[in-house]
N, C-alpha and C positions, 0 to 999 in steps of 0.2 A: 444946508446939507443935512443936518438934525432934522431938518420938518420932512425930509420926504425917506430915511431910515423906515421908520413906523409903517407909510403905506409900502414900501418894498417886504417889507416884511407878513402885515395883513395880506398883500397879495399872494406871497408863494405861500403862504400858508392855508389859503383860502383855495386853491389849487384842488390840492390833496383830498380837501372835504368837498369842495362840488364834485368831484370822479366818484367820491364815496355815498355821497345822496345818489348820482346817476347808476352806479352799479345796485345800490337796495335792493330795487326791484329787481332788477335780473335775479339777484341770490337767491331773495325770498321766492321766487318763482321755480329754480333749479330745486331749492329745498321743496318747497310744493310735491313738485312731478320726485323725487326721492322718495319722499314720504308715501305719497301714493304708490309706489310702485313696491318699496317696502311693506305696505298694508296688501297688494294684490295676494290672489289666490294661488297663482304659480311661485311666485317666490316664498309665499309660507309653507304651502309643501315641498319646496325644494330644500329650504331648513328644515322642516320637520325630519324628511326622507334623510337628510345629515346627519341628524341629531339620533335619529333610527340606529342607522347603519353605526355611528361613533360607540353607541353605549352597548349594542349588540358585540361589538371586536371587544372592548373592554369584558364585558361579561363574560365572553368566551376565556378570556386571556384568564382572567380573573378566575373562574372555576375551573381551565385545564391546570394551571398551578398549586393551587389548593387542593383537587380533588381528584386529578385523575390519574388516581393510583388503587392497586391494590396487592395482597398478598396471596400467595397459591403454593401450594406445596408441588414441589417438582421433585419427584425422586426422594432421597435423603433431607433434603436442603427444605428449609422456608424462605420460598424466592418473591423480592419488592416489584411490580412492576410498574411502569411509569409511563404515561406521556406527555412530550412537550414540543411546541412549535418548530419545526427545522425547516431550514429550506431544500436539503439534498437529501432528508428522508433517513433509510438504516436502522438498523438494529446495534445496541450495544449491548454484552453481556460481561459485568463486573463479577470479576470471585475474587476475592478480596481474601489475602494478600497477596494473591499469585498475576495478578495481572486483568487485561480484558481483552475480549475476541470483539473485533468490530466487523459488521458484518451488511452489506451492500444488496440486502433483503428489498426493497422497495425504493420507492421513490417518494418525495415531502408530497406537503408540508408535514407532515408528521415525524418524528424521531421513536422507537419504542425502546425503553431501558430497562432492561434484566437484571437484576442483584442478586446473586447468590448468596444467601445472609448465613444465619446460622444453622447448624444442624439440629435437626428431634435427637432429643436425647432418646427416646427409646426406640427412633428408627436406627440412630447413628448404633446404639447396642444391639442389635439384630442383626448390622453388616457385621459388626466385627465377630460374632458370633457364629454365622454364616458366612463366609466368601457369598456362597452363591445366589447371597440375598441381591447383590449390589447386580447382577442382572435380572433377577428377577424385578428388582426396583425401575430400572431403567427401560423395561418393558414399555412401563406406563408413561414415560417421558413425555411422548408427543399427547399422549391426548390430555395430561397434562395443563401443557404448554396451550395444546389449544382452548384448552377452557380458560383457561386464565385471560387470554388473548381476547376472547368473545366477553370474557365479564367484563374486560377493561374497555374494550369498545360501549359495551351498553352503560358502564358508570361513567366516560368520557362525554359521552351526548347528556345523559343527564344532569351530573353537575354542572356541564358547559348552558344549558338551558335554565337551570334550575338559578346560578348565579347573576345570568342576564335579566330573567322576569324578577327579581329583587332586586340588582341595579335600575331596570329600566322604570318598578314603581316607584323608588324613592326620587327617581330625577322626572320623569313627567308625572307621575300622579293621574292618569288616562287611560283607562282599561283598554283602548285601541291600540295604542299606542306599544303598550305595555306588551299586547298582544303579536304585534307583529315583528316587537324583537324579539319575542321569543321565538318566533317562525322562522326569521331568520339565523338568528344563532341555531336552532337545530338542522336547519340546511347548509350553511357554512360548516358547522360540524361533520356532521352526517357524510358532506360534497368532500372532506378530507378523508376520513376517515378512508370513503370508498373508493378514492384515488388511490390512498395505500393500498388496500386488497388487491387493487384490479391491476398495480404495479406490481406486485408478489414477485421475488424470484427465487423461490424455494430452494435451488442446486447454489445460491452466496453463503448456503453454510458450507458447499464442497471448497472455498476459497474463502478463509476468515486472515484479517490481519491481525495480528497476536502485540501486543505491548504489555511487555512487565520483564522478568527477571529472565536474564537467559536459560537462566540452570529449568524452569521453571518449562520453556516453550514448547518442546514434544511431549509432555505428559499432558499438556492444557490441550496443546490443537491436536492431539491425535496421529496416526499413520496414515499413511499416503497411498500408500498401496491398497486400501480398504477404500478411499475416497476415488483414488482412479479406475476402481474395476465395477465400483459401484456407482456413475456418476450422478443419474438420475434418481436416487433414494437418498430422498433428503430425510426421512424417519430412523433411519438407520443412522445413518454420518450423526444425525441431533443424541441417540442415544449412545454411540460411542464416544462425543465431546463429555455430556454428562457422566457416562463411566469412568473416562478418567480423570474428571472432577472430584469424582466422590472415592476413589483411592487413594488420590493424593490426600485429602480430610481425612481418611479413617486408618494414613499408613502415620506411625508415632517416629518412626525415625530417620526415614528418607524415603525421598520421593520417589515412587516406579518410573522406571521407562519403557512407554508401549512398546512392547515384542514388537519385530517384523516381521510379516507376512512370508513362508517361505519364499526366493527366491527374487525377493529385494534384492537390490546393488545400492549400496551409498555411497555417495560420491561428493566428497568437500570441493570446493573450488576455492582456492582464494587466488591471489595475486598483487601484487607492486608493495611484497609488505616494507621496503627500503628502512630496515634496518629499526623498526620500531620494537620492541620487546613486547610492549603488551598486545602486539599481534599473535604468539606465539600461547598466554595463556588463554586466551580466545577459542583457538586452536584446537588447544587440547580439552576445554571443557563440552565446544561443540563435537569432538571427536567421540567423547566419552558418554555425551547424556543424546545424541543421536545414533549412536553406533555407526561410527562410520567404516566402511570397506575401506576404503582409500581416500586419500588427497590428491588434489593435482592443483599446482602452482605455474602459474600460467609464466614466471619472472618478475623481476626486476625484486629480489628478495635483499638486493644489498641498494650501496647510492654512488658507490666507487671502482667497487670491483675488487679495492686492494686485501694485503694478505691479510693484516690486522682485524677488519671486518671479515673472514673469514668463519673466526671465530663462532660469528651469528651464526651460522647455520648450522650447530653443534646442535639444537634444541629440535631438529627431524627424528634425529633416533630417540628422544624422548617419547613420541609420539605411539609407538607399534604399532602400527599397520606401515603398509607400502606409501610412501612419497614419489608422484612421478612430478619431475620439472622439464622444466626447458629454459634456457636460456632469456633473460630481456633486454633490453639495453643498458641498461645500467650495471648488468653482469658481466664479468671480465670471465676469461677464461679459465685463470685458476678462482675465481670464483663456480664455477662449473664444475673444476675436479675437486673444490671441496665440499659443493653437496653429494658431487658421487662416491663419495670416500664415508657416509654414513651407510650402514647398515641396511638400511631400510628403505635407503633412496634410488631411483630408477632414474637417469640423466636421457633424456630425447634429443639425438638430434639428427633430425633426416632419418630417424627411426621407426620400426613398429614392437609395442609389447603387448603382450595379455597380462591383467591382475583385475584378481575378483573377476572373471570370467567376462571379463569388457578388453577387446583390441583395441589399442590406442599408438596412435600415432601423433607424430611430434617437432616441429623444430626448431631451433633457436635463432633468438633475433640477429642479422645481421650486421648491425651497426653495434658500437659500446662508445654511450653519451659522452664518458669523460674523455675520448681520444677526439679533437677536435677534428678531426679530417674524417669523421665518419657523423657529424655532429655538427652540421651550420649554429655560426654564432647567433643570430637568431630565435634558433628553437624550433624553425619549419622545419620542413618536409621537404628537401630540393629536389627536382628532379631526378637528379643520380640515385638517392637517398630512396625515392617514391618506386624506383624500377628494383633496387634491390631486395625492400619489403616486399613487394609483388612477385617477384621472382623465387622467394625462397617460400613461397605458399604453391607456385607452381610448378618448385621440387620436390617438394611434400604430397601435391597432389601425384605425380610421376610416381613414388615411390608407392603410392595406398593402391594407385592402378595396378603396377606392377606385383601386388601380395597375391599372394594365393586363396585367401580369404580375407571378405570384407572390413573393414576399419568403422568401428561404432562412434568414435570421437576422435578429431585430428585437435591441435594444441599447435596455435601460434601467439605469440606475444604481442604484437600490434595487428588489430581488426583489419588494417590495409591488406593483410596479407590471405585472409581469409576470403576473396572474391575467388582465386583461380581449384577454390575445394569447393566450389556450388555444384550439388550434384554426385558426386565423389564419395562424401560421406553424408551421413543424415546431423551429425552433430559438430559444427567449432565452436571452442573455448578460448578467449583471448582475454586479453590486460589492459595495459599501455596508458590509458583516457584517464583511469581515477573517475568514470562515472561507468553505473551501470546501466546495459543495455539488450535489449533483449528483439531480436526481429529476425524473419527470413529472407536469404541471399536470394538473389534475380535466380528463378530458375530456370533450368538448361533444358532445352525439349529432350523430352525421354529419358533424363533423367532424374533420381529423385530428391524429396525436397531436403535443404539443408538448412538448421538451424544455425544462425549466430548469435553466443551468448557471451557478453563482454560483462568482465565481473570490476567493481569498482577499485575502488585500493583497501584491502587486509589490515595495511598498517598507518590507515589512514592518512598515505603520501608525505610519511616522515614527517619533517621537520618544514617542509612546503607546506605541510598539511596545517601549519599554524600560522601563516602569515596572511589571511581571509580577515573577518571577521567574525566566523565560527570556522572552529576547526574541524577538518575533512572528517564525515565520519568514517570507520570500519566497516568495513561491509565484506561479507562472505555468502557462497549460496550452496543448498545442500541438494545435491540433483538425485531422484530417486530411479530408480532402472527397474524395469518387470522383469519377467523368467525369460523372457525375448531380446533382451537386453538393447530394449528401447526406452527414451525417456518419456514419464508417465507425468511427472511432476516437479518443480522447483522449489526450497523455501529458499526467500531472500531474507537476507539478518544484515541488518543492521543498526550498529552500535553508533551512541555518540561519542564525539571526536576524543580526544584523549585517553581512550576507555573507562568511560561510563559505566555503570552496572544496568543503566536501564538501557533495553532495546526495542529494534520491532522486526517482527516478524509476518513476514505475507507470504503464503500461499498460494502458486499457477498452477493448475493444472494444463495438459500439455494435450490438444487436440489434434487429432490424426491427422495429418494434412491428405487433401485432395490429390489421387495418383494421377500423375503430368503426361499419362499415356494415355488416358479416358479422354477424348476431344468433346464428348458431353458433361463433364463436369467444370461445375464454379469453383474459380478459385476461392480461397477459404485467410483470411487472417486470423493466424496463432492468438489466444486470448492473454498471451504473457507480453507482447509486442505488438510494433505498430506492422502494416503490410510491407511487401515486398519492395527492396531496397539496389539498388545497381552495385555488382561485384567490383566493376573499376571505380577506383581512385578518383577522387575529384581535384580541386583548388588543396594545395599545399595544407597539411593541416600539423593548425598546433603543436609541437611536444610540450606533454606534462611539465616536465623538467623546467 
């Protein structure tokens, strides 16, 4: 048995290596045709045309980082400008410390960045010297601006060119070669570049979104009433931003707030502030550095309704101006008689008032969460529950028909209830969600169109408001009214959840809607909202709570 181990073994062994003699050839032959086809003419230009294209991106990338900036004097200010790759494009303009205006100017791959850096010391001494230097300064704003813009385009293609033909010689060493990344790098340049122009949209300075300091956001984004009578003069809107830039730099002790335009209305919204505190100093800093006419609190300003929270609403007659409310669910009725028991506050229910020269009608929710038989344990919507919200929007409407003069904003607490005022009024305000929303009701033939504007939670949804994984933010919005006492415009604010010092602030303007009695006209979607939305009720929805 020892003498035949040996040959069993030579043999499997011997296996392995004749398969590997008979495959040689194949290999070497597969290598062969590799090698050849690696050596052909199409596939080294198809590396070459890689190798092109590779170090042309690089050099681009490479010189818009390095070089494509410059400095331009705008007005007062020595302003940095920049460009860098984006995919959604925009304008952003930094004034540092006060915040930045982002702005929805174009479309990518380009991004362009504004810095407002330091002032000329001997321009900055000429304003304070003159007031009437800082318009005269501002005159020159746009062409400015446009030159800057034109020099940054012509140093953006140059160093984007100039960085590629130095990359491309040190890595081929081939004046052809060499030659055609630079052709391409100024066509990939040049082919963005002109993408952003030809996407322009000169009137995104009339809608800038604002991020920085609250105290800070009407004197940075300007007035409204100037932005909506003017929509189409984007020269104008760029030199009114810049003016009140350069006021707030040249004032030593507090910041101005841009005057309103005769026969502004302001109008706070907020709602669901459920008993948070720092909803209330919110309030009043936005009441005071916007100037506001009025508040309107759509409800749910407590979480129980009872007498002890009460108390909360002490902090309205803080406030001087008028407060109108109305009822939410979470409001109990002596919660109701004690915001009506401050000063300054106007209680709606199934009612009409005037303040600040705006009719406003109103009425309170008719369910209260903490009484379980108006309140499924759940958190739906029941049917019973669905016909009641429905219903008291359909005695609100009754009541706005039956006035003697028209009603500029009706006020309900859950959006459910705003279908049966489509048509009725041009403006509802509601609460209830904790998110904000903004679209137009289905409208009614022959009559006209109605906005619904649902405002998030004030008081960032209490104490719900922290059981997420970020806490709900605050959100409030400042509605502007013209001499007609129609809405012109909205800022949305909001703050992060616990209150934060930092915000943001966006900008709607409010487009005429299309009269529903013209059978030749398109209908039109609001640019603050999605389109037209059905007034009835659907599937049982959510409560916050």
């Amino acid at each position: 048995m020892s003498d035949e181990q040996p040959t069993d073994s030579r043999t499997a062994g011997g296996r392995p290596r004749r398969a590997v003699r008979r495959l040689g050839p194949f290999a070497r032959a597969v290598a062969r045709q590799l090698g050849r086809a690696a050596r052909s003419r199409p596939t080294r230009r198809a590396g070459t045309a890689l190798a092109v294209v590779a170090v042309s991106l690089a050099g681009i990338a490479i010189g818009i980082l390095l070089g494509a900036r410059t400095e331009v004097d705008v007005g007062p200010f020595r302003a940095e400008m920049a460009v860098t790759p984006a995919v959604d494009g925009g304008t952003t303009v930094a004034i540092p410390p006060l915040g930045a205006l982002h702005l929805d100017s174009h479309e990518g791959p380009v991004q362009l960045s504004i810095r407002l850096g330091s002032l000329d010391q001997g321009r900055t001494l000429a304003l304070l010297d003159d007031p009437a230097a800082i318009t005269r300064a501002s005159q020159t704003v746009v062409s400015d601006v446009t030159e800057g813009v034109l020099r940054l385009g012509i140093r953006t293609l140059a160093v984007a060119v100039l960085a590629t033909l130095i990359l491309a010689a040190l890595v081929f060493r081939d004046t052809r070669r060499v030659a055609w990344s630079g052709t391409l790098a100024l066509l990939v340049t040049g082919g963005s570049v002109g993408v952003a122009a030809l996407t322009l949209r000169p009137e995104a300075i009339e809608e800038p979104r604002y991020e920085g300091l609250l105290v800070n956001a009407p004197a940075v984004v300007g007035d409204v009433q100037q932005i909506a009578s003017n929509y189409n003069r984007y020269a104008e809107q760029l030199q009114h931003i810049v003016t009140n830039v350069s006021r707030i730099y040249t004032t030593v002790s507090t910041l101005p707030v841009y005057e309103a335009a005769e026969g502004t209305t302001r109008v706070l919204h907020v709602s669901d502030m459920h008993l948070n505190p720092t909803g209330w100093s919110m309030i009043r800093t936005v009441v005071e550095q916007f100037n506001i006419d009025v508040v309107i609190d759509t409800g749910d300003i407590t979480d129980w309704g009872s007498e002890p929270e009460a108390n909360y609403v002490a902090s309205i007659g803080l406030l001087e101006v008028p407060y109108v409310f109305i009822r939410g669910n979470h409001d109990s009725v002596r919660t109701q008689e004690a915001v009506a028991g401050q000063s300054n506050a106007i209680v709606l229910d199934n009612e009409i008032t005037e303040v600040a020269g705006l009719r406003i009608a109103g009425i309170g929710d008719p369910r209260f969460t903490p009484d379980k038989q108006t309140s499924p344990a759940d958190g739906g919507l029941s049917k019973p529950a669905a016909e009641q919200v429905i219903g008291v929007g359909e005695q609100l409407a009754a009541t706005i028909r039956a006035a003697d003069e028209p009603v500029d904003i009706a006020l309900v607490h859950d959006p459910v209830s705003a279908g049966p005022l489509s048509g009725v009024t041009p403006l509802v305000l509601a609460g209830h969600t904790h998110n904000r929303e903004v679209r137009r009701l289905a409208e009614v033939p022959g009559e006209q169109s109605t906005l619904l504007m649902v405002e998030g939670s004030t008081g960032g949804a209490g104490l719900r408001g922290l059981e997420g994984e970020e806490p709900t933010p605050l959100a409030m919005s400042v509605l502007y009214f013209g001499a007609e006492d129609q809405l012109q415009a909205h800022d949305d604010i909001r703050v992060g959840g616990t209150g934060q010092a930092q915000v943001t602030l966006e900008r709607h303007v409010i487009a005429a809607p299309v009269d529903p009695v013209d059978p030749s006209a398109t209908p039109t979607t609001d640019p603050a909202g999605p389109g037209p939305a059905s007034p009835v009720p659907g599937p049982p929805v959510p409560s916050p709570s």
